[in-house]
SELOGU-149770 format. One record per residue (C-alpha): residue in one letter; z, x, y; residue number from 1. Coordinates in steps of 0.5 Angstrom, whole numbers. Example, Ala and Ser with C-alpha at 12.3 -4.5 7.8 and 13.67 -1.06 7.14 Angstrom:
SITE  rest     c3     c1     c2   nr
SITE     A     16     25     -9    1
SITE     S     14     27     -2    2
***
This chain:
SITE  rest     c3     c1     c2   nr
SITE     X      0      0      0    1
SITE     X     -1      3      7    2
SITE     X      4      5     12    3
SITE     X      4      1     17    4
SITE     X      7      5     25    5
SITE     X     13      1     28    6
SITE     X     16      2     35    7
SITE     X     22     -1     38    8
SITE     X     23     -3     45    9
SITE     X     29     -2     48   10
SITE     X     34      3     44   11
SITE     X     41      1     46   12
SITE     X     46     -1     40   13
SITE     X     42     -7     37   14
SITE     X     36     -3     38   15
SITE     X     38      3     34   16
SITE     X     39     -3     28   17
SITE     X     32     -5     28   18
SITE     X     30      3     28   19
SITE     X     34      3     22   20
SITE     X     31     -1     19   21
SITE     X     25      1     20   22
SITE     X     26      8     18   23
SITE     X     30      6     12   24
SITE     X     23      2     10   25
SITE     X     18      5      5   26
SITE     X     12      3      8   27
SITE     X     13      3     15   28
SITE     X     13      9     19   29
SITE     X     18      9     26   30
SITE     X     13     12     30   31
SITE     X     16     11     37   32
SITE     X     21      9     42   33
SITE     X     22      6     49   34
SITE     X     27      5     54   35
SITE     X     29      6     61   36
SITE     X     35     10     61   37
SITE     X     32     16     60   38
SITE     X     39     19     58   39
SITE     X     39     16     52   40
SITE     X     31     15     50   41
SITE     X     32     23     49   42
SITE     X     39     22     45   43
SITE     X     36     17     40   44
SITE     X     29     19     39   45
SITE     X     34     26     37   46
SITE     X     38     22     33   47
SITE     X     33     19     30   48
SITE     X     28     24     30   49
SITE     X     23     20     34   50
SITE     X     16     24     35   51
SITE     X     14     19     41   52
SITE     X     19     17     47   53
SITE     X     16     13     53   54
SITE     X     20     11     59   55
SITE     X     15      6     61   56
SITE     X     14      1     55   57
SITE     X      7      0     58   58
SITE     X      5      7     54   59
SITE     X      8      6     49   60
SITE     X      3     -1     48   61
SITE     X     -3      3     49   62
SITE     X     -2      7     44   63
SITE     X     -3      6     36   64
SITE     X      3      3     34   65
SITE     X      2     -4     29   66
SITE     X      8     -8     31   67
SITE     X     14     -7     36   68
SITE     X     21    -10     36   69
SITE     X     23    -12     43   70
SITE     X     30    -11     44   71
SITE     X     32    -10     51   72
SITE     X     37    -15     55   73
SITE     X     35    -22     54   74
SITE     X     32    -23     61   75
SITE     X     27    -18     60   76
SITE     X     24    -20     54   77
SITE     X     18    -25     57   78
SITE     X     15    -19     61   79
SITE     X     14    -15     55   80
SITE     X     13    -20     50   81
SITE     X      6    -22     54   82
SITE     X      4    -15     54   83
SITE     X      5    -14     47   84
SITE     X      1    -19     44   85
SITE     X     -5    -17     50   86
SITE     X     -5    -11     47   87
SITE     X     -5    -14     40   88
SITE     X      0    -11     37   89
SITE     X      6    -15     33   90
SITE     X     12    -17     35   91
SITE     X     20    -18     33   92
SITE     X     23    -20     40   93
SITE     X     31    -21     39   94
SITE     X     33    -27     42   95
SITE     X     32    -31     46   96
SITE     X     25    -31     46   97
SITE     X     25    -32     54   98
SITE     X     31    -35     59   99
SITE     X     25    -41     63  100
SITE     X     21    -46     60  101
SITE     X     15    -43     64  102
SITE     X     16    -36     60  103
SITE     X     17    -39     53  104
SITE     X     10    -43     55  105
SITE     X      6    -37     57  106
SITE     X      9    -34     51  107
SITE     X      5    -39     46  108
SITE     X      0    -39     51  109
SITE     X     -2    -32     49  110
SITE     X      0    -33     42  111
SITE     X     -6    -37     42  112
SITE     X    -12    -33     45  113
SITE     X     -8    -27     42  114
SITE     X     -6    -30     35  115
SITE     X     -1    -23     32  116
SITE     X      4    -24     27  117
SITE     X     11    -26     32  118
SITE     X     17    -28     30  119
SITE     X     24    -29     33  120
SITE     X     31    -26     30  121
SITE     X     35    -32     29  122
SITE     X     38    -27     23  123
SITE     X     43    -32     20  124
SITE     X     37    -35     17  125
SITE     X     38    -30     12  126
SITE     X     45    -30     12  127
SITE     X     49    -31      5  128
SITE     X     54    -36      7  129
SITE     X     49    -40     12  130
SITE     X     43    -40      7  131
SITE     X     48    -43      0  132
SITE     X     49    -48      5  133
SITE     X     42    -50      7  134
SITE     X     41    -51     -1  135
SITE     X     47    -56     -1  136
SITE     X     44    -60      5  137
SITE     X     37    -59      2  138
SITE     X     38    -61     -5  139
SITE     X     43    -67     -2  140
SITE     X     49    -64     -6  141
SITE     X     53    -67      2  142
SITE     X     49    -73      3  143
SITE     X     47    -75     10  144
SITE     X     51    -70     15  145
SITE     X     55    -74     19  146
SITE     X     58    -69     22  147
SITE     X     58    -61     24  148
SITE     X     62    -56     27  149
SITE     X     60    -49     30  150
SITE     X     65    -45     32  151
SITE     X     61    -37     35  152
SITE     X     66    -33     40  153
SITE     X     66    -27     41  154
SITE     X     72    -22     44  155
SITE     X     72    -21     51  156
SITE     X     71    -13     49  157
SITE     X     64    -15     49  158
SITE     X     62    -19     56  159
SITE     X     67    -13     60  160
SITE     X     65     -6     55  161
SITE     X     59     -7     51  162
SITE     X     54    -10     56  163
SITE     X     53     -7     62  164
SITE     X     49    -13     64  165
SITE     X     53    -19     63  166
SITE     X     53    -22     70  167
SITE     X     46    -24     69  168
SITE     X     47    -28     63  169
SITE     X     51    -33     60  170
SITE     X     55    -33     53  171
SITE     X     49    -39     52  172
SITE     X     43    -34     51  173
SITE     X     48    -28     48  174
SITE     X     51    -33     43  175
SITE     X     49    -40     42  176
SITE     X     42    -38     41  177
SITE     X     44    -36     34  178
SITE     X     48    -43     34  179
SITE     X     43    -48     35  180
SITE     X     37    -45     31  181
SITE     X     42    -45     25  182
SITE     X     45    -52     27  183
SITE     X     37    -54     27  184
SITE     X     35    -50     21  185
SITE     X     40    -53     16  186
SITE     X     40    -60     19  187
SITE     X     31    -60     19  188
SITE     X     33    -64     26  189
SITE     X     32    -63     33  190
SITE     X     37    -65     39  191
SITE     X     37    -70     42  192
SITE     X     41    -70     48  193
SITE     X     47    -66     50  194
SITE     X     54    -66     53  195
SITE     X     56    -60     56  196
SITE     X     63    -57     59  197
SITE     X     64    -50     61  198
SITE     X     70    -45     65  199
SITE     X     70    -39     69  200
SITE     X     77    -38     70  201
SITE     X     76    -31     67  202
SITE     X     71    -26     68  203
SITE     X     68    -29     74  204
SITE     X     75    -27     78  205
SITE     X     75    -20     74  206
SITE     X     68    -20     79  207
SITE     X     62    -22     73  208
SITE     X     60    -28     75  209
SITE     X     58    -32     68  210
SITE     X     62    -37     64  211
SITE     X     68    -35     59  212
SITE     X     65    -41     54  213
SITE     X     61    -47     54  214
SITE     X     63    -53     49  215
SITE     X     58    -58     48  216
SITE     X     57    -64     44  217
SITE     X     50    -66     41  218
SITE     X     47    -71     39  219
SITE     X     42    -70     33  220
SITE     X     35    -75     33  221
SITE     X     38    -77     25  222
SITE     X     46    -79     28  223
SITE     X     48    -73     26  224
SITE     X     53    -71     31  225
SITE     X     56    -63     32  226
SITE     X     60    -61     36  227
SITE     X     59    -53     38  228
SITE     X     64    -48     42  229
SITE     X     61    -41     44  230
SITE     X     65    -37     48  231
SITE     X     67    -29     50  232
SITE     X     74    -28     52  233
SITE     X     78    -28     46  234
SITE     X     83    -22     46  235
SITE     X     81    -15     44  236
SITE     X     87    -15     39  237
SITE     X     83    -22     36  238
SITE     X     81    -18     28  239
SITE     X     74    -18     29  240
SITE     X     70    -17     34  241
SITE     X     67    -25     33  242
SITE     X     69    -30     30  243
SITE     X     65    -37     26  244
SITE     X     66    -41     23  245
SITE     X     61    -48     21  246
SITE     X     63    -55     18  247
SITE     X     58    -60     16  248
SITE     X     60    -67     14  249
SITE     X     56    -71     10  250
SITE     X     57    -78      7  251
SITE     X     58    -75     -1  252
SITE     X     61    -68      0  253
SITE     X     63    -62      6  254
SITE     X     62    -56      7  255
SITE     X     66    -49     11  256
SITE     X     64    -44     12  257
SITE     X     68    -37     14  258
SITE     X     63    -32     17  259
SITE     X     68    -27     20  260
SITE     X     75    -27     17  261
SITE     X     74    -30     11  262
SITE     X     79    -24      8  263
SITE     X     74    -22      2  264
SITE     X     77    -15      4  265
SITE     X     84    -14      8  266
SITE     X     85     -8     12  267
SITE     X     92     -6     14  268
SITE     X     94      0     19  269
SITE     X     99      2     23  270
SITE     X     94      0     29  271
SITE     X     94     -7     27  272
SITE     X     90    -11     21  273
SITE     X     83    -12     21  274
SITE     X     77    -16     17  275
SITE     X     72    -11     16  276
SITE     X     64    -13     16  277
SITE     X     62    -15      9  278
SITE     X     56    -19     11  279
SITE     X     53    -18     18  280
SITE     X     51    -11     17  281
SITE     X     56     -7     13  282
SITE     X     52     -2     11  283
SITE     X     52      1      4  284
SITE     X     51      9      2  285
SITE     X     48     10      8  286
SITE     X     43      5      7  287
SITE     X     43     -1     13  288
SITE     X     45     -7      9  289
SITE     X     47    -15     11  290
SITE     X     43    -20     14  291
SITE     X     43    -18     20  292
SITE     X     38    -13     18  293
SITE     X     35    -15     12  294
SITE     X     32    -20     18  295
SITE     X     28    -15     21  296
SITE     X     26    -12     15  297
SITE     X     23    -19     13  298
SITE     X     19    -18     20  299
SITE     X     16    -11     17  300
SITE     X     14    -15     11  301
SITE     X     10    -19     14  302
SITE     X      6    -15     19  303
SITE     X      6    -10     12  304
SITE     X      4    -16      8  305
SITE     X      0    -19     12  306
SITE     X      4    -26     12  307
SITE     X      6    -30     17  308
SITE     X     14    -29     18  309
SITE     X     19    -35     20  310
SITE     X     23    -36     27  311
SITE     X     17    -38     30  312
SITE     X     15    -38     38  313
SITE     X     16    -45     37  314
SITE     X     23    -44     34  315
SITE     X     25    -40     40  316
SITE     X     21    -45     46  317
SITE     X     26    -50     42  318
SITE     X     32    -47     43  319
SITE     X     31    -44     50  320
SITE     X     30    -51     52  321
SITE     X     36    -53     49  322
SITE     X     41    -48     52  323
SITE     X     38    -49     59  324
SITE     X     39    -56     58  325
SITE     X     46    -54     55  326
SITE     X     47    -51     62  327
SITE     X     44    -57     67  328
SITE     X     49    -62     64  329
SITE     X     56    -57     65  330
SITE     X     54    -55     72  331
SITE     X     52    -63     73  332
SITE     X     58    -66     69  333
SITE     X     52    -70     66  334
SITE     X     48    -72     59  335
SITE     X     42    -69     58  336
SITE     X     36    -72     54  337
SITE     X     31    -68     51  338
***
């Protein structure tokens, strides 16, 4: 089979995974790599023993690469989506796909008249414990969901240290993007409408302007209901850096889910206890490991084998113009249809 060249755009902490990956695959070829901070483009084309590093993303499009990941900052994903596909080469964009609705359109407008492969990472889709659930609710085992919960926070290390660039996001775009694709993909439905409370009591005062969480109550167009909670101040001595957990309610069975503390392995130290990854991407004799890359290594798949990969531009338009309803009721104190 022949090797394919991949690059990756953006080389920050998410970035590095998605090199990882393609390092890790045998029939992908890691060729290049892209990203602003030309401190850390030289650090990690080193690290990783890149051969091309491009400050401007622009070059790094002309040259001969097959397929490239985009994952900068979410508000810089449209931009470089569309010169992606102009230059006709595949795209893995993290989520979400684009932060307007104008954006995601242009997105599939170009998809039309430069059709590559696209996809967009909503990774719990090859999550273990979300995947076992799909099949319950496929194969009927719970009946007609009635209700569901969603429940992804992180700790508030993430909005203060881990990103530089939080003030020009919400925890919606971070967080709740994952949250409805999933909700979406389980159910084989799409909202209806949306009902929406936020607070800033916390970063705002701190001087980063975004909210702490968002709780949401929606309404699915087969009744279901879901209530789903997405926030970002729990404390740093929370014993995993996230915590999620998801219920869904039918009229013949329920089913839960523990995606973080789900305790399959404790540990115990004099600085505290902690529930060390085991699904996310835990990593396993030096190979990546877990759902979260197994996504990307679907993608290099795809462009490999020549298939159309699932977590489509239309999944990513949907999602966007739910989060941005989501947003639209918590500033107005209204519900919004979609």
């Amino acid at each position: 089979m022949e090797k394919r060249k991949f690059a990756v755009i953006g080389v920050g902490m998410w970035g590095e995974s998605h090199i990882r990956v393609f390092k890790d695959h045998p029939f992908a070829e890691m060729t290049a790599i892209s990203d602003k901070n030309e401190k850390r483009l030289g650090e990690i084309a080193e690290k990783c023993g890149i051969p091309r590093k491009y400050a401007d993303y622009r070059a790094l499009l002309d040259s001969d690469i097959d397929a490239v990941s985009i994952a900068t900052p979410d508000f810089a994903h449209e931009e470089i989506a569309l010169a992606a596909i102009k230059a006709g080469k595949h795209v893995l964009i993290e989520k979400p796909m684009a932060t307007t609705k104008a954006g995601c359109d242009r997105i599939l407008t170009a998809l039309k008249k430069n059709p590559v492969k696209f996809m967009v990472d909503f990774h719990n889709r090859w999550s273990p414990p979300f995947y076992k659930a799909k099949k319950a609710v496929d194969d009927g085992e719970l009946g007609n969901i009635q209700f569901a919960h969603y429940r992804l926070w992180d700790t508030i290390f993430v909005p203060t240290q881990m990103l530089s660039w939080t003030g020009k996001s919400t925890v919606n775009w971070f967080l709740a993007t994952h949250s409805l694709d999933t909700m979406m993909w389980l159910l084989g439905d799409e909202p209806a409408r949306v009902t929406s409370l936020k607070r800033d009591n916390v970063l705002t005062p701190m001087g980063i302007p975004t909210a702490d969480f968002y709780a949401s109550l929606i309404e699915f167009r087969k009744g279901t209901v879901c209530a789903l909670e997405n926030g970002w101040i729990l404390p740093n001595t929370w014993p995993n850096i996230i915590d999620l957990k998801c219920r869904l309610v039918g009229d013949k069975g329920a089913l839960c889910i523990d995606g973080s503390n789900n305790r399959a392995i404790e540990k115990y130290t004099s600085s505290g206890g902690s529930y060390p990854d085991v699904l996310v991407m835990p990593g396993v004799h030096g190979r990546p490991t877990g759902f979260a890359y197994d996504s990307i290594r679907y993608f290099a798949d795809c462009v490999i084998e020549d298939r159309q990969p699932m977590c489509t531009a239309a999944d990513g338009a949907k999602v966007t113009e739910i989060i941005l309803a989501i947003q639209k009721s918590a500033d107005t104190g209204r519900t919004v249809e979609l």
